[in-house]
N, C-alpha and C positions, 0 to 999 in steps of 0.2 A: 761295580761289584768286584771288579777284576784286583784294585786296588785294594779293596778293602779284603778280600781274601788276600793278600799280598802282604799285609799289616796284621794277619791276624796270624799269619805262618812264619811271618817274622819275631812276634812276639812268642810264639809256642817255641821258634828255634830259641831265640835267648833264654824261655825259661829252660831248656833243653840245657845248652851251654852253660848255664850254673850249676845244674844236677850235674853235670859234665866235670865242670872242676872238682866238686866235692867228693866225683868218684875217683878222678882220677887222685886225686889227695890220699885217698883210704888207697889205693893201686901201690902208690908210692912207699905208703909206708909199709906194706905187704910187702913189696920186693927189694924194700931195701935191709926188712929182717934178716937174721941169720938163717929161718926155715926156708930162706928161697936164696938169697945172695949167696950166704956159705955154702949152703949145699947147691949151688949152682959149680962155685968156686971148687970145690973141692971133687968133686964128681964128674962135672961136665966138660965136654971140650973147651978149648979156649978159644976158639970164634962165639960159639953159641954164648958164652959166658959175657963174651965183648960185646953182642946183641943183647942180651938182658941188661949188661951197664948203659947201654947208649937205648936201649929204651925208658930205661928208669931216669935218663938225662932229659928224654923228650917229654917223659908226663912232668916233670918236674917244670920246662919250659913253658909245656902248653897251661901247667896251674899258675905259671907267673911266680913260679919261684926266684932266688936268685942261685942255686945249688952249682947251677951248668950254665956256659953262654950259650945263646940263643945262635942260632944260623939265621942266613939271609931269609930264608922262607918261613923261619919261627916266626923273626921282625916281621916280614910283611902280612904274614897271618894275623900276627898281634895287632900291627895299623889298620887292617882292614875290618878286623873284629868290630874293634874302637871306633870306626867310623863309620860301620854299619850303624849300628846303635846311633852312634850321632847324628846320622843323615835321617834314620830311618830306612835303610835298602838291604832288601830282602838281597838282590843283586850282588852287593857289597859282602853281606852275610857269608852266601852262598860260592862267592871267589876266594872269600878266606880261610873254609873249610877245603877246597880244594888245592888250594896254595900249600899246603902240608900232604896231601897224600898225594900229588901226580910229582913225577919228577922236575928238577929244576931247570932245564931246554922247556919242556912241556908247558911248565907255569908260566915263564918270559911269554912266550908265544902265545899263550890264552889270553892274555892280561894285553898283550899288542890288540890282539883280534877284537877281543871286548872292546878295545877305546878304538878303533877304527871304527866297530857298531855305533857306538854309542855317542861319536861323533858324526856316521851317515845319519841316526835318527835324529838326532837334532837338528840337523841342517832339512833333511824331510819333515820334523815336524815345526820347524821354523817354517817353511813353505805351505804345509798344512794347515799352519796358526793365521798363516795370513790367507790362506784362501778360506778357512772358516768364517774371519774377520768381514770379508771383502760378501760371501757366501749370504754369513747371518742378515747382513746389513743390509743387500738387494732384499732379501726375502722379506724382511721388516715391513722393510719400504713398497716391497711388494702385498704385502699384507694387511697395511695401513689404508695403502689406499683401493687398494679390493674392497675393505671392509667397507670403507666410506662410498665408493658407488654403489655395493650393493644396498647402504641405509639409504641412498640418493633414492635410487633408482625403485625402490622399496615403498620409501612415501611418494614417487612419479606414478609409479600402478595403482595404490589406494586411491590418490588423487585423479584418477582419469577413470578409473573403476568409478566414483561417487560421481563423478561430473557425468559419465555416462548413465547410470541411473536416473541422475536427475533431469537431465534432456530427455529420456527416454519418457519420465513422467510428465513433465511437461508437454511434449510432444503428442502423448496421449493424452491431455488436458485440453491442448488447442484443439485438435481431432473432433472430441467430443464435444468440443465449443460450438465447434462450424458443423456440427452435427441438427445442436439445438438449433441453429443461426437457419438453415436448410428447410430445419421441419415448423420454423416459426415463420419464414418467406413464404411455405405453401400451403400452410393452413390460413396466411394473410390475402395470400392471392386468392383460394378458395371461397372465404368470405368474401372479399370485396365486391367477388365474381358474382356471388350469390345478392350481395348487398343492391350492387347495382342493376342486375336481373329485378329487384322486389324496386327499387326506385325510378327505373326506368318503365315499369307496370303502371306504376300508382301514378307518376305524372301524364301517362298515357291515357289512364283512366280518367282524370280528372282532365284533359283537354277533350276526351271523349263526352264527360258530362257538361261540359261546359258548352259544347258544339250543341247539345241539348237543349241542354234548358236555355240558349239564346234561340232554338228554333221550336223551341214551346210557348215563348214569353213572344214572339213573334206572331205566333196562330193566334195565341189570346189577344193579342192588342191588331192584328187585322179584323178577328171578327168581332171585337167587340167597336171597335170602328164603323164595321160595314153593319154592324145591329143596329147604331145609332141612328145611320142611314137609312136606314129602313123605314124607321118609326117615324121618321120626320114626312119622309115621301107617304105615308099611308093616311096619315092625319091633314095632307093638304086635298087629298082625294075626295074625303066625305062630305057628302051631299043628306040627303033628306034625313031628317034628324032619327039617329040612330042611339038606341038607349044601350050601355054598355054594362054588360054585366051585370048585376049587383055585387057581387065577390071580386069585381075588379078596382081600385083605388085609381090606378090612372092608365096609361097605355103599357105594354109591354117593350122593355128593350133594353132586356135579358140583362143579367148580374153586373149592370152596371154600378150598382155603390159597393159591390165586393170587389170588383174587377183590380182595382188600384192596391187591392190587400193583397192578393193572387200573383197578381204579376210583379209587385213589392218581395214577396216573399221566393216567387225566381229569382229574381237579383240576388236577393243574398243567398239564397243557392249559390248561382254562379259567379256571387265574390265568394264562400267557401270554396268552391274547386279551384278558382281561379286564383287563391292565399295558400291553397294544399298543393298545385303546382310548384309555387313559386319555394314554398318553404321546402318542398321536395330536390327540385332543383338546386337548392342551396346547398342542402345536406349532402349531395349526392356529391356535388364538386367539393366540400370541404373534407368529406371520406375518402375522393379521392387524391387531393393535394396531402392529407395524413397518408395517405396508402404510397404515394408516393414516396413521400417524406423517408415513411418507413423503409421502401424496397429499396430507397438509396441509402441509406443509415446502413443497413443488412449491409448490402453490398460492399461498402467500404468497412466495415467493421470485421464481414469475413475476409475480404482483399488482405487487410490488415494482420490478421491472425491465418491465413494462407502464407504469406509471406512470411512471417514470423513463422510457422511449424517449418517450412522450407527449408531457412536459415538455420533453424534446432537440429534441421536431419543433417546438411549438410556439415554441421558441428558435432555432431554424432558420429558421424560417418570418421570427421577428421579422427575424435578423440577414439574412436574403436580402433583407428588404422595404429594410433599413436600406443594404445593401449597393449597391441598385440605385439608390436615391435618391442615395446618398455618389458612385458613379460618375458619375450625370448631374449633380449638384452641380458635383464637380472637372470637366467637360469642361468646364460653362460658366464655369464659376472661371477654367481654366486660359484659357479663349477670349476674356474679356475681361482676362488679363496678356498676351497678344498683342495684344489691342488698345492698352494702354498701352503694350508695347511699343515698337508701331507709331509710337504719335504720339509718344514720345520720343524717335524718329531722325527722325520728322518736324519736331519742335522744333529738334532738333539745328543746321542752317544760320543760322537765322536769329536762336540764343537761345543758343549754347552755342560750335558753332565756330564762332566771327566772324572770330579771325585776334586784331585786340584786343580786348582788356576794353571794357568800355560805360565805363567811368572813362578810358582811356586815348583812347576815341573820342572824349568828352564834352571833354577837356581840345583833343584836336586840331582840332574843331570850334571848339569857341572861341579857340584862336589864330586857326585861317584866317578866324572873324569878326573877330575884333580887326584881323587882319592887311588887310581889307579896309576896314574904317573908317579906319584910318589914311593905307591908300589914296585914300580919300576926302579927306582932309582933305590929302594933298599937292596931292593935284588938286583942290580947293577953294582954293589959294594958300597955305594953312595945313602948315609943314612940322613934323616932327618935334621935339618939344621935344629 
């Protein structure tokens, strides 16, 4: 900004410095009339008279006439004009208007002081250029790789963020697994509990009826033994002829042609009980080797997914630990690439936007010194080769 209002006060002075000449042109030819020269001449003293001739000499000089020779401080006013303009320096401008109004000790000596300036700034901003140089370049480099751990470390927290969620659900999946696994062992235990309470009944029952009907099928075949017995012993007894009955067919001795149906059909009573034992018994031991079967299946299947939810927490646990760290990691990451940030807008004025390059400053600097030595050297007697 500073530049460019420097560029635009430079141009307004040259347009200044043209109106300049064409006034001083119309000045000249005002005081060079007889309504001011002669009647200067003829009326006025002759100092003041010899001030109006040697002013009318300087505007003549300062339009670039050839009417009067220039002095040492016209010349270097004229090269520095001229080289203002060339260069473009306000600076330059600015030393060759004052090169005509301060005295000739005064001007030497501003024009020294100037190039001893204008040679410490160079050598300062030669130091500057390179610690800008040396400045930008860490910060770059500072910058680049900021940026790059904070995208690192950016996709390390999404990634442990999602891996933690997903153990987390998992983990509640297993949970709930060995939940089911829990309530299916004690509803199986319950049952079998129950199952073998009703099996252990029913065989109990059936060795109960069997104890039975073996001491029913016993009675009936002692006494139909001892009835036989009977009728044999009474039929050798009788003596004087005894008439039997008329409603009687032969001797009594009792349900012997049913007997063999009766105690035929205990028996297969007591092979019914004696077959609903055994097929009880069977069922009971195969519910139980399944009940087994099962509570070990259970067991290793929840052992299994015990283990496995274990391992999920204890990977949980890691990736949380990892998670917190990765977060406080990236905050300070990300807090010192705003601090680089920072100081490369902070760099920015004095190392980046300058307006010119350090090479295009370095070259302008050294005309306006050149440009002032040579100043020296009109005003020293010594003109331009």
């Amino acid at each position: 900004a500073t530049c460019e209002q420097k560029a635009t006060d430079f141009e307004s002075r040259q347009q200044l410095r043209a109106e300049e000449l064409e006034a001083i042109t119309k000045a000249i030819e005002i005081i060079s009339s007889g309504e001011v020269s002669g009647v200067a001449e003829a009326h006025l003293p002759a100092a003041f008279a010899q001030r109006a001739r040697a002013s009318t000499g300087v505007l003549l000089q300062l339009r670039g006439g050839e009417e009067a020779p220039m002095t040492a401080q016209e010349r270097a006013a004229a090269f520095l004009s001229k080289q203002a303009l060339s260069v473009k320096s306000s600076m330059l401008a600015r030393i060759a208007d004052q090169v005509t109004k301060d005295p000739f000790v005064k001007v030497r000596q501003l024009i020294k002081d100037l190039l001893v300036r204008l040679i410490d700034e160079a050598n300062e901003e030669a130091s500057h250029h390179e610690w800008c140089e040396r400045e930008v370049a860490n910060n770059k480099l500072s910058r680049d790789e900021l940026t790059s751990q904070v995208e690192e470390l950016t996709a390390k927290v999404d990634e442990m963020d999602s891996l933690e969620k997903q153990l987390e659900t998992e983990i509640k999946e297993l949970s709930e697994q060995i939940a089911d696994i829990d309530e299916s062992v004690a509803k199986a235990t319950k049952q079998r509990a129950e199952e073998k309470a009703e099996n252990e009944m029913t065989i109990a029952d059936a060795k109960g009826a069997q104890v039975a009907v073996v001491e029913a099928t016993k009675v009936l075949r002692e006494f139909y033994a001892k009835a036989s017995s009977a009728t044999a012993l009474l039929q050798g007894r009788r003596q004087a002829p005894f008439e039997e009955p008329k409603t009687w067919d032969s001797a009594y001795q009792g349900l012997q042609g049913e007997s063999g149906g009766v105690i035929g059909m205990l028996e297969v009573i007591h092979s019914d009980f004696a077959r609903l034992e055994a097929e009880t018994a069977v069922a009971e031991g195969d519910a139980a080797r399944r009940h087994h079967k099962f509570m070990d299946d259970s067991a290793v299947d929840k052992a299994v997914k015990d283990k496995e939810m274990r391992h999920k927490g204890f990977k949980r646990e890691s990736t949380l630990r990892i998670l917190r760290e990765s977060k406080k990691e990236l905050e300070a990451t990300h807090k010192e690439l705003e601090e680089a940030l920072a100081y490369y807008e902070k760099l920015k004025p004095s190392c980046i936007d300058t307006g010119l390059s350090y090479k295009e400053r370095v070259e302008k600097r050294q005309a306006e010194i050149q440009s002032l030595k040579e100043a020296l050297r009109i005003l020293g007697g010594e003109d331009l080769p």
